[in-house]
C-alpha positions in Angstrom: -173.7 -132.0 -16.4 -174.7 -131.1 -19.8 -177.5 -133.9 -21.8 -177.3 -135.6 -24.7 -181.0 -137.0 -26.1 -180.0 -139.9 -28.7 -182.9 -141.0 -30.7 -183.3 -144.2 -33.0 -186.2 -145.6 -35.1 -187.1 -149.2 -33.6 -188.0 -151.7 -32.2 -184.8 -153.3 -32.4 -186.2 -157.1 -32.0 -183.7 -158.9 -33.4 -180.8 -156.3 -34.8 -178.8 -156.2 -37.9 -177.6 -153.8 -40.4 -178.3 -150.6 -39.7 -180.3 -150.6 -36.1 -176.6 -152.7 -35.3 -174.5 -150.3 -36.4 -176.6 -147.5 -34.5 -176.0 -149.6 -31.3 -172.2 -149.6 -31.8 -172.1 -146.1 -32.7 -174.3 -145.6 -29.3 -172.0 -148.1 -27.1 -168.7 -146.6 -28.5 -169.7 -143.0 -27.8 -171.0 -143.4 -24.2 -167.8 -145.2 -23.8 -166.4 -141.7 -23.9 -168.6 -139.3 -23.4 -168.1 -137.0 -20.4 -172.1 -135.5 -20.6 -174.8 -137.4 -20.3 -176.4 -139.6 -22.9 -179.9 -141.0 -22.8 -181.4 -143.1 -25.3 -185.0 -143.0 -26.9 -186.4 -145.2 -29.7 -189.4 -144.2 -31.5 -191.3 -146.8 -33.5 -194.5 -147.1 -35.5 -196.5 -150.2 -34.8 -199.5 -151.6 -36.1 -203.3 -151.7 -33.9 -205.1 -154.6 -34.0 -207.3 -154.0 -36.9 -204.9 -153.0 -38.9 -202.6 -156.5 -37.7 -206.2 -158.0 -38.7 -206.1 -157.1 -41.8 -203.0 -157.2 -43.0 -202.2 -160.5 -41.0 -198.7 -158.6 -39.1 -198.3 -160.3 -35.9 -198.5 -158.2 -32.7 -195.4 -156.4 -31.8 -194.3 -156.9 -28.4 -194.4 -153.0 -26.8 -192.0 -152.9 -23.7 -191.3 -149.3 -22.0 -187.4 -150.0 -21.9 -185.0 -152.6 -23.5 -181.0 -152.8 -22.7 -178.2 -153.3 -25.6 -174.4 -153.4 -25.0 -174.8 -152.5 -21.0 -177.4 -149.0 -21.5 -180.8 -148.3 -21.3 -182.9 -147.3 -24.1 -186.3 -146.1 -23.3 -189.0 -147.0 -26.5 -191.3 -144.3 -27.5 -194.2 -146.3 -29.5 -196.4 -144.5 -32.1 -199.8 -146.7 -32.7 -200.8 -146.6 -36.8 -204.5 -147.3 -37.5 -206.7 -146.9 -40.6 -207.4 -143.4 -39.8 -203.9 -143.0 -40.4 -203.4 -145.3 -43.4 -206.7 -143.4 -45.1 -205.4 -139.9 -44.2 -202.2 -140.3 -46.1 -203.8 -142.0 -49.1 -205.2 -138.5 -49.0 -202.5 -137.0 -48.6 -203.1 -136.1 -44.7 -200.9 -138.3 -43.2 -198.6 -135.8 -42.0 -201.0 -134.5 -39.8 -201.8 -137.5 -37.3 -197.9 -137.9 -37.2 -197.0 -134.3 -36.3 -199.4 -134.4 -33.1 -197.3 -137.3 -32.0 -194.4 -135.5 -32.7 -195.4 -132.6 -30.5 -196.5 -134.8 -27.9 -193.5 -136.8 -27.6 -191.2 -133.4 -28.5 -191.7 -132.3 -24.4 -189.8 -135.2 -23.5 -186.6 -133.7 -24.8 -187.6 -129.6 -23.4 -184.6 -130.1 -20.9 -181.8 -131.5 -23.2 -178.8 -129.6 -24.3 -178.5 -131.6 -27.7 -180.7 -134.1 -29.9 -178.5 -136.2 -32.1 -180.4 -138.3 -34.7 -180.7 -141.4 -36.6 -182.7 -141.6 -40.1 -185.4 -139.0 -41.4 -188.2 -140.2 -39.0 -186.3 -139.3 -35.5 -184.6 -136.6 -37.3 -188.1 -135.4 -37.6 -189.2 -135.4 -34.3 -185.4 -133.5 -33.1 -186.6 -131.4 -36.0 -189.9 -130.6 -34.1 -187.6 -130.1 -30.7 -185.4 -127.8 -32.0 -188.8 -125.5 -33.0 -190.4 -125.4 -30.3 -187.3 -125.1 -27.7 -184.7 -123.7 -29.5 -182.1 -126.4 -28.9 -179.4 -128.1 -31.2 -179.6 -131.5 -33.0 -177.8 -133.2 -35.5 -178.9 -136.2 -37.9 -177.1 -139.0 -38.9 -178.2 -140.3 -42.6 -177.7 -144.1 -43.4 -179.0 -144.2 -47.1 -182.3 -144.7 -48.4 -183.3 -141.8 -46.0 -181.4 -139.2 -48.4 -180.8 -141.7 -51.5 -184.7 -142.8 -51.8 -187.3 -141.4 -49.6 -186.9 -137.5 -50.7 -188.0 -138.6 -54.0 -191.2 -140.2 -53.3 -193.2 -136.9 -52.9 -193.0 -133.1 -53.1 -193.4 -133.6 -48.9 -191.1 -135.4 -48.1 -188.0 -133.6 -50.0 -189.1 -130.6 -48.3 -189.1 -131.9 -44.9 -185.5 -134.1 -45.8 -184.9 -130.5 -47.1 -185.7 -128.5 -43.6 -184.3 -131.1 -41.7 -180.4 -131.0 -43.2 -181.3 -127.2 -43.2 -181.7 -127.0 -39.9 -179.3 -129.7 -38.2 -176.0 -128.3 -36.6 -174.6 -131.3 -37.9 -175.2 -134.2 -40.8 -173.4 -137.2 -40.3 -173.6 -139.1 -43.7 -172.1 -142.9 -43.6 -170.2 -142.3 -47.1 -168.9 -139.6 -49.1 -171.5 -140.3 -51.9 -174.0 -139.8 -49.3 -173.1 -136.8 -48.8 -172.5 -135.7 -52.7 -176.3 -136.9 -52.7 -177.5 -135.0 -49.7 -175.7 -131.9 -51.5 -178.4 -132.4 -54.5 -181.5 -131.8 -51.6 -179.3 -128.9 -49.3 -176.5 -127.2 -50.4 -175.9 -126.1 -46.3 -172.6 -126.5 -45.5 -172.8 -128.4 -42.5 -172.4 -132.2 -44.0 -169.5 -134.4 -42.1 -168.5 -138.2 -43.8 -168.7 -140.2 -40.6 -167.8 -143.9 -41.2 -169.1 -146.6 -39.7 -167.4 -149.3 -37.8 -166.8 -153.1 -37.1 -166.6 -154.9 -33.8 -163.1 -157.4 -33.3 -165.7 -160.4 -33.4 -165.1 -159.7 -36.8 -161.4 -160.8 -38.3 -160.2 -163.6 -40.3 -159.6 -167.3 -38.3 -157.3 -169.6 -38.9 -156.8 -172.1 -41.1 -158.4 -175.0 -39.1 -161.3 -173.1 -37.5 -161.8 -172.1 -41.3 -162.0 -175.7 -42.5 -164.3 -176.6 -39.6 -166.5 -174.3 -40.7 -166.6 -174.9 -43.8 -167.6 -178.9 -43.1 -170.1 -178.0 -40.3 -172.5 -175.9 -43.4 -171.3 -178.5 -45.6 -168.9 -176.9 -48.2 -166.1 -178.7 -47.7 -163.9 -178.8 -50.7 -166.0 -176.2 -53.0 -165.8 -172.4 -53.4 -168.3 -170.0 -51.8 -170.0 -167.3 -53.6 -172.7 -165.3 -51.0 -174.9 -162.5 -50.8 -176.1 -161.1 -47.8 -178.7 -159.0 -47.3 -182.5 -158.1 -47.2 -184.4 -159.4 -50.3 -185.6 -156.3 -51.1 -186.1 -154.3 -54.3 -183.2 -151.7 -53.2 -180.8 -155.0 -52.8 -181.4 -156.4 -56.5 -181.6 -159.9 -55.3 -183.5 -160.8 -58.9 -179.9 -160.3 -60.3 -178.2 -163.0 -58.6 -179.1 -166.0 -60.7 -178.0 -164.5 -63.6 -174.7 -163.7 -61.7 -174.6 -167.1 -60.1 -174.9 -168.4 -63.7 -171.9 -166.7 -65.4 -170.6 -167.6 -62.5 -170.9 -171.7 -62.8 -170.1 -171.9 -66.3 -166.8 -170.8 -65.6 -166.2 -171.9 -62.3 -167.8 -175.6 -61.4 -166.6 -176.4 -57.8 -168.4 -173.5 -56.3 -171.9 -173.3 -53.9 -173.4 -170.6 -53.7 -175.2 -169.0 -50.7 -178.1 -167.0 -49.9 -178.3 -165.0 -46.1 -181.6 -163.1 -45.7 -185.2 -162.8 -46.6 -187.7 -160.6 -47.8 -190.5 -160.7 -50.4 -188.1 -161.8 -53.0 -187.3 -165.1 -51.9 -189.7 -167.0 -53.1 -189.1 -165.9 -56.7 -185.3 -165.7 -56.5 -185.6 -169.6 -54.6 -187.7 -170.6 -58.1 -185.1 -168.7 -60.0 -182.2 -169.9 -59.4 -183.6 -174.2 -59.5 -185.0 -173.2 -62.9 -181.0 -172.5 -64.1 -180.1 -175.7 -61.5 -177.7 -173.9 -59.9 -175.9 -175.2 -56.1 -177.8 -172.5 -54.1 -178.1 -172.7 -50.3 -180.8 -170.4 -49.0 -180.1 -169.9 -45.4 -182.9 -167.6 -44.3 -182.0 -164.8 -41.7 -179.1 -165.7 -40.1 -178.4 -164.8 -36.4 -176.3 -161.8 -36.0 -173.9 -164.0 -33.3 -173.2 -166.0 -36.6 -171.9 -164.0 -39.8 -168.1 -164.1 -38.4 -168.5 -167.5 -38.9 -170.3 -167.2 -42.1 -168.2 -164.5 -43.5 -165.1 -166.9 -42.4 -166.4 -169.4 -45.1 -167.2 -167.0 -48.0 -164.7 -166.6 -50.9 -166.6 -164.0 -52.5 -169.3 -161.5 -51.3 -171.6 -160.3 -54.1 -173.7 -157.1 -53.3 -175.2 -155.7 -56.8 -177.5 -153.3 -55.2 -179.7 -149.9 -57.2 -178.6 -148.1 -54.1 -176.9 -148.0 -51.2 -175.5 -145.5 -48.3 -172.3 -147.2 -47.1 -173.0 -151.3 -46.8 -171.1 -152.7 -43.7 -171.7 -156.3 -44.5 -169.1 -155.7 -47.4 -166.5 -154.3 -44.2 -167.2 -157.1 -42.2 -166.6 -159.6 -45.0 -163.3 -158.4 -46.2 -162.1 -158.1 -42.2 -162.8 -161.9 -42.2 -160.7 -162.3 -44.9 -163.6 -162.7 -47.7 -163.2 -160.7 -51.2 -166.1 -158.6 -52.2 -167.9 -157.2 -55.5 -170.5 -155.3 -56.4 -172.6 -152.3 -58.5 -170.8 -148.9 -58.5 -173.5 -147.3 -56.0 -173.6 -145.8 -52.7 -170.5 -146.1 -51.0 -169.6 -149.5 -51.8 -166.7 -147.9 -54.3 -165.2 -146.9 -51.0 -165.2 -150.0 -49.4 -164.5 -152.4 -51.9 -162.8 -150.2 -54.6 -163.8 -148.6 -58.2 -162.0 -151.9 -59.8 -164.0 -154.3 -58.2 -167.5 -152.1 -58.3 -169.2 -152.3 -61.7 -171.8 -150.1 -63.7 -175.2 -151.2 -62.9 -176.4 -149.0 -66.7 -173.8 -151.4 -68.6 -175.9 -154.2 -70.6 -173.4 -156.4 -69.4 -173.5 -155.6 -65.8 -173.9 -159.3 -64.9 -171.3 -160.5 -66.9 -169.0 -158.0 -65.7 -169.3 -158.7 -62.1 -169.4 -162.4 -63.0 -166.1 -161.9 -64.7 -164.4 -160.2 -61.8 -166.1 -163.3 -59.5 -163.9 -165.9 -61.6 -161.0 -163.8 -61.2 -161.0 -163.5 -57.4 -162.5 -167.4 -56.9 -159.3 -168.6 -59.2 -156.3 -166.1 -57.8 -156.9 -164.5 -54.5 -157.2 -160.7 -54.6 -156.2 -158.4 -51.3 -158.6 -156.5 -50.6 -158.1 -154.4 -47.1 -160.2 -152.9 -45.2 -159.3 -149.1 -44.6 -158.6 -147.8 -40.9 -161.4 -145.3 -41.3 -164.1 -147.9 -40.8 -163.2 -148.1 -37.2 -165.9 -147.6 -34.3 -163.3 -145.8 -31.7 -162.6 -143.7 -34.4 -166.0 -142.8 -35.3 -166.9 -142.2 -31.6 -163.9 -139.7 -31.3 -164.9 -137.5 -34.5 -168.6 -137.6 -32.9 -167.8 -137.0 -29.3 -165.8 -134.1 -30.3 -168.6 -132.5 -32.6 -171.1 -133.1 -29.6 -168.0 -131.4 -27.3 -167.9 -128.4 -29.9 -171.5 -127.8 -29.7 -172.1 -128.2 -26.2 -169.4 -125.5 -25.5 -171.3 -123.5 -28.3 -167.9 -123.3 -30.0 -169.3 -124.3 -33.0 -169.5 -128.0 -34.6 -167.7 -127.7 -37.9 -164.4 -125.4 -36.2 -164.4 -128.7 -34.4 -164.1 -131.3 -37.1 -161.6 -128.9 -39.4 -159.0 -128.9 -36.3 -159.5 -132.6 -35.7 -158.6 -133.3 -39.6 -155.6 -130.8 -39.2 -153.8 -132.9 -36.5 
């Protein structure tokens, strides 16, 4: 039986966003596959002085952990100051290439690496070198939108890495137009991601019910969800939130995430006295329910790959806005996305906010973000090249049928 190496970036504690939709894309495909499929994470962690120092608590390192019903087995990769002092020299590379190469003979006896993100698309990278066999990456964002751009290095290794991949699964079309800018090799496939049923609109009672039970009863919802991270904008919000409340009173508006921004966007936001709810992280078991209570979903991110919070608010009947970025055009649509260079970005998005919170806009969510399927388009690819028939021959009939 031929076998399939699948490799993720940890650890996976307590999943959402991406490491969740990796999981689903991992449970849907071994729900099909005919080969076997083994699962890897490899994760950089912290040693004590470094935890010391920087006051990070200590990671819990187990050698396995289970998800959806399969086995992954964790590959951990220990950071010290050695490490932190060789890259401020610019010699960081080094320390993590011997882990690489001693974590690359794990895979010798594989038929096929398949990827997730720049760091384990490094090590397949490193496999396919040394023992000749195929991989493919799968490329969520910031890994092509972001990190090529932080040094001549890493462009060059983004570079050798889409170079050298049979395949490069990119979450958007955008994605991919941006990937294009870094490797104009042919060999780039728009593979959506999916959502799970838990994830659909309820009905009218369980809706109120919710909506009493977090207290907004009677009143409008206006959200974000997300990390409060630079890449997310979260410093725009207020400003939103207050175009927003003068033109639409009877409206709360709520907060799901963390991040070093939430301090400032928390002092923010009671400086223009607006009804904010900050909910913190919110269990992934809970955003159905959340999501079920939003009116409106507002994601004004600098950049994004393809945002499946925004898919998973529209399937629970939620409308959604947001910057013109990423793939969240080809979620939520052009007419609802706004220009994030327009002085009157805010207002804009605002505006369209009103709109939605006073007439209820359909918005649907396409068939394409579907997990069976995304698992079909990959399985096939995988099928392809584990025949050596050749990957893209693969996809071209598929999209012919």
């Amino acid at each position: 039986m031929k076998k399939v190496a699948i490799i993720v970036e940890g650890p996976f504690d307590n999943p959402h966003g991406q490491e969740t939709a990796e999981l689903n894309r991992i449970k849907y495909l071994k729900d099909i596959a005919d080969y076997q499929t083994d699962v890897f994470s490899y994760t950089i962690y912290d040693q004590w002085l470094v935890r010391l120092f920087t006051r990070t608590k200590r990671v819990d390192r187990p050698a396995v952990k289970h998800f959806h019903g399969f086995e992954m087995r964790c590959l951990w990769r220990p950071q010290s100051f050695i490490d932190r002092i060789l890259k401020q020299f610019k010699l960081g590379p080094v320390v993590n290439r011997l882990w690489m190469n001693r974590y690359s003979r794990l895979f010798k006896d594989y038929d096929l690496i398949t990827a997730h993100s720049d760091k384990c698309g490094e090590l397949a990278l490193k496999v396919h070198r040394k023992y000749g066999i195929p991989y493919c990456v799968t490329w969520h964002g910031s890994d092509i939108h972001t990190k090529p751009y932080r040094s001549k290095y890493a462009f060059n290794l983004t570079k050798r890495m889409l170079d050298g991949s049979a395949v490069n699964f990119m979450v958007s079309r955008k994605l991919s137009e941006m990937a294009g800018r870094i490797s104009s090799a042919p060999n780039k496939v728009v593979l959506y991601n999916g959502i799970t049923p838990v994830f659909h609109e309820y009905d009218a009672v369980t809706r109120q019910a919710l909506r009493e039970k977090y207290g907004a009863a009677g009143k409008k919802v206006v959200a974000f969800a997300g990390n409060l991270f630079a890449v997310k904008d979260p410093m725009s919000l207020p400003d939103i939130f207050k175009h927003v409340f003068l033109n639409y009173r009877n409206v709360e508006f709520w907060v799901m995430g963390s991040g070093k921004f939430f301090e400032p966007l928390k002092r923010k936001c009671e400086e223009y006295a607006l009804p904010v709810v900050f909910w913190g992280d919110v269990p992934a078991e809970e955003m159905p329910d959340r999501f079920n209570c939003v009116d409106v979903l507002v994601l004004p991110s600098v950049n994004e790959g393809l945002p499946l919070v925004l898919v998973e608010a529209l399937a629970c009947g939620a409308n959604a806005v947001g910057s013109r970025v990423g793939g969240i055009p080809e979620v939520i649509g052009e007419e609802n996305s706004f220009d994030r260079n327009d002085p009157s970005f805010a207002q804009n998005l605002a505006d369209r906010v009103v709109q939605m919170l006073t007439e209820k806009v359909r918005q649907e969510v396409d068939s394409r973000f579907s997990w069976t399927e995304s698992a079909r388009t990959e399985n096939a690819i995988y099928q392809s090249i584990l025949q050596g028939s050749g990957p893209m021959r693969a996809f071209l009939e598929m999209n012919q049928q």
